[in-house]
C-alpha positions, 0 to 999 in steps of 0.5 A: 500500500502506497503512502497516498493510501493512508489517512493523515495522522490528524484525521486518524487522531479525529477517529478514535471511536470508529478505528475501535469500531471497525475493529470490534466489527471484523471479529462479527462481519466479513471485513466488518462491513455489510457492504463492500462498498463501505469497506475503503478498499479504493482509499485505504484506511478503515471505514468511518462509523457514522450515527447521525445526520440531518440535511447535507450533513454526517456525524459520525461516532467521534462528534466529527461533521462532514458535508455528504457527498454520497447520500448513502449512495443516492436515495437522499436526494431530499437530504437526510431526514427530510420533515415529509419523509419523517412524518410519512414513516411516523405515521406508518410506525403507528398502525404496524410495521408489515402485514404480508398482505396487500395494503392500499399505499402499494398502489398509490405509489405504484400510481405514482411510478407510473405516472412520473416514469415515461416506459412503466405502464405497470410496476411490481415492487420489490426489496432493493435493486439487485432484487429488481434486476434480477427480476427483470432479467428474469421476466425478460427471459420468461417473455421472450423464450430466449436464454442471453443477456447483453450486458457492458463492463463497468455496469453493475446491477446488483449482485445477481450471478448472471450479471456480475460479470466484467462489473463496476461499483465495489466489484470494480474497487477491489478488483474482483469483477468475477465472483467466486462462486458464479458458475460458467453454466451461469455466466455463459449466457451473458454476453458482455459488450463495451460501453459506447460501442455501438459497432458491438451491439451491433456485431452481436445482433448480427451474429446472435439476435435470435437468442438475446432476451435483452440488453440491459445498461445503465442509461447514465453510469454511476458505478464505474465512475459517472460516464457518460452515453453517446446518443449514437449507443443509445439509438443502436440499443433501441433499435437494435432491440426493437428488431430483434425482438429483444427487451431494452432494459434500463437500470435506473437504480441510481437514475430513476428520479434522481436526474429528472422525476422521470429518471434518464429515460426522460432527460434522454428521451429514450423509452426502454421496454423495462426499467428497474429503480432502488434508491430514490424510490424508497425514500431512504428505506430498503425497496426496489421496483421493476416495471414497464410495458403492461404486456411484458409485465403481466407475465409475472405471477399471478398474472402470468407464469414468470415467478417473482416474490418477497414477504417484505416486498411493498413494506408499509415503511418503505412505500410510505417514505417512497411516496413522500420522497417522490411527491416532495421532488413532483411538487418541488421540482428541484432539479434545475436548481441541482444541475446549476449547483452540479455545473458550479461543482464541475468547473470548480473542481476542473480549475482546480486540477487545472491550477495545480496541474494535474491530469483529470476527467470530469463528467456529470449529469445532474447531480451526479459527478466523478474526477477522474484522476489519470496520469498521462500529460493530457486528459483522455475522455472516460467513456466506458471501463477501457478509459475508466480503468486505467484512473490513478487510483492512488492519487484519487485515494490523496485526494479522498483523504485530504477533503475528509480532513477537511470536513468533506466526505466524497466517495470511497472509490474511484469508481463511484459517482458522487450525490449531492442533495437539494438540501445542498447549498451555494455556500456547500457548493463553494466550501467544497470547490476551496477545500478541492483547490486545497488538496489538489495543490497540495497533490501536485507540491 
């Protein structure tokens, strides 16, 4: 491990409480953590034991403040503990917590799904984004009679066996793209393709349309790092699925309502066949969904044959923090004002890469960012994990840990997108832009 991998000695000083944490944790739960993602193995170090927030701000164990830039990976778009939300789950709270049976929010928010997501005619919800990916994959293979699936490197949906294959999020960070444990019966059936190439979907259609159920991509990456689709892509994928009688798949886990109420779909003006969401759509509580064309979707159980279940599928907890996260963002419409605080924290984070001189990449959309850190003379545009994965690791690991010392707290990965929230302000906006000029000077002394 390199010296840039390590926090600096004031900041280890500053966490006391989470080192004993972490320590009392790996003896419970693998690498002490119930996520990888949580787990610092982009930066270094150990991970921060949080137990508070409110707003765009973390506390964590040791009383230390931090302005998030994760938002637990995006669902808190509204920021933490927003007052609708909270009132929401303390409604619920006081007439029962699960019923395992059908309950009169499940539709409303499925109505609002509908409403706002330009490709659902019909949604099944579900208990996170891999459940809904999984799903998805499933109905999609169960409808049109086929066994493959499309898939591109650097895209991550979830721990599913057939789709962690040449993966991005923490599969990416550690290096573990390909999973033990994943069969080569599993995997053979998904056929992985490169990110903003449409000449392969196209070869690949040529070559196997008749046996493609779908290709399925995040219509914005977020987990290889945000990059970004061309329309060129986007266009073949549509097409080429529409010929051939295979389904358009959009993982808008992180997407979905977080870069226009109608997810990507809508800021880009494509419409997908099925479209899973997570994140946003359960207001900071676990629940997924997976939706779209009423024909393909009535071939799940019990209206057709493709089978799909979860006891906690439609929590109470869960809809009723969704639905009041999703009417806040349809009532307050916040997000012209999050790409105009998400254009000031890009031109602020590229000058200061360009004042201290060293190699970077922005990309963002929305409120959804990455910097790539590269090392060559001049930045190389990232467009898919060919361009991503050769990123300095170990200078974004500096940079990392030099805004944590400074009150920061940005992504623990390269490979990660940041979040911002409407609960953000101007002055975040700038605080942030001078503690980034901080660090990248003192990177490139």
């Amino acid at each position: 491990m390199t010296a840039a991998h390590h926090p600096s000695a004031v900041t280890a000083a500053r966490r006391t409480h989470s080192r004993a944490a972490f320590a009392h944790a790996r003896h419970l739960i693998p690498g002490g953590v119930n996520s990888p993602a949580r787990a610092f193995g982009g930066v270094g170090g150990e991970p921060i034991f949080f137990q508070s927030a409110l707003g765009q701000r973390l506390t964590d164990i040791d009383g230390n403040t931090y302005l998030d830039y994760i938002g637990s990976w995006g669902p808190m778009i509204l920021g933490h503990r927003h007052p609708r939300v909270m009132a929401a789950i303390e409604r619920v709270l006081t007439t029962g917590t699960s019923y395992g049976a059908p309950t009169e929010a499940e539709s409303d928010l499925a109505e609002l799904i509908i409403a706002a997501v330009p490709s659902i005619e019909k949604v099944r919800m579900v208990s996170s984004g891999t459940e809904a990916a999984m799903s998805a994959v499933r109905l999609a293979r169960g409808f049109t009679r086929r066994d493959r699936i499309v898939k591109f490197a650097g895209n991550y949906h979830g721990h599913v066996d057939a789709l962690l294959v040449a993966a991005g999020s923490s599969a990416a960070t550690l290096g573990v793209p390909n999973s033990p444990g994943i069969t080569e019966g599993t995997a053979r059936d998904t056929l992985v393709l490169d990110y903003n190439e449409p000449e392969q979907l196209d070869d690949a259609f040529r070559a196997q349309g008749d046996t493609i159920a779908a290709v399925l991509l995040e219509p914005v990456v977020g987990n290889m790092g945000l990059v970004v689709p061309t329309p060129e892509f986007l266009e073949a994928a549509r097409r080429l699925t529409s010929r051939h009688g295979a389904l358009l798949v959009f993982d808008e886990v992180m997407t979905g309502f977080r870069l226009a109420y109608g997810g990507a779909q809508e800021l880009l003006g494509v419409t997908p066949d099925l479209t899973t969401l997570g994140k946003i759509v359960g207001g900071g509580l676990p629940l997924g969904a997976y939706g779209g064309r009423a024909d393909v979707m009535d071939h799940v159980l019990p209206a057709g044959k493709v089978f799909q279940a979860g006891t906690l599928s439609g929590n109470p907890l869960a809809v009723a923090a969704g639905m009041a996260t999703l009417e806040e963002l349809r009532d307050t419409s916040p997000y012209a004002a999050l790409d105009r605080r998400g254009a000031r924290l890009e031109a602020g984070f590229r000058a200061a890469a360009a004042q201290a001189g060293l190699t970077t990449w922005t990309a963002r959309v929305g409120s959804m960012m990455t910097t790539f850190f590269q090392s060559g003379p001049e930045p190389v545009p990232v467009t898919g994990w060919k361009t991503a994965g050769p990123s300095d690791t170990d200078r974004y690991a500096a940079f990392f840990w030099g805004m944590i010392d400074r009150g920061i707290y940005l992504p623990c990965s390269q490979y990660e997108a940041l979040f911002f929230s409407a609960a953000h302000t101007d002055a975040d906006i700038d605080a942030t832009i001078a503690a980034a000029v901080e660090v990248m000077g003192g990177m490139a002394s």
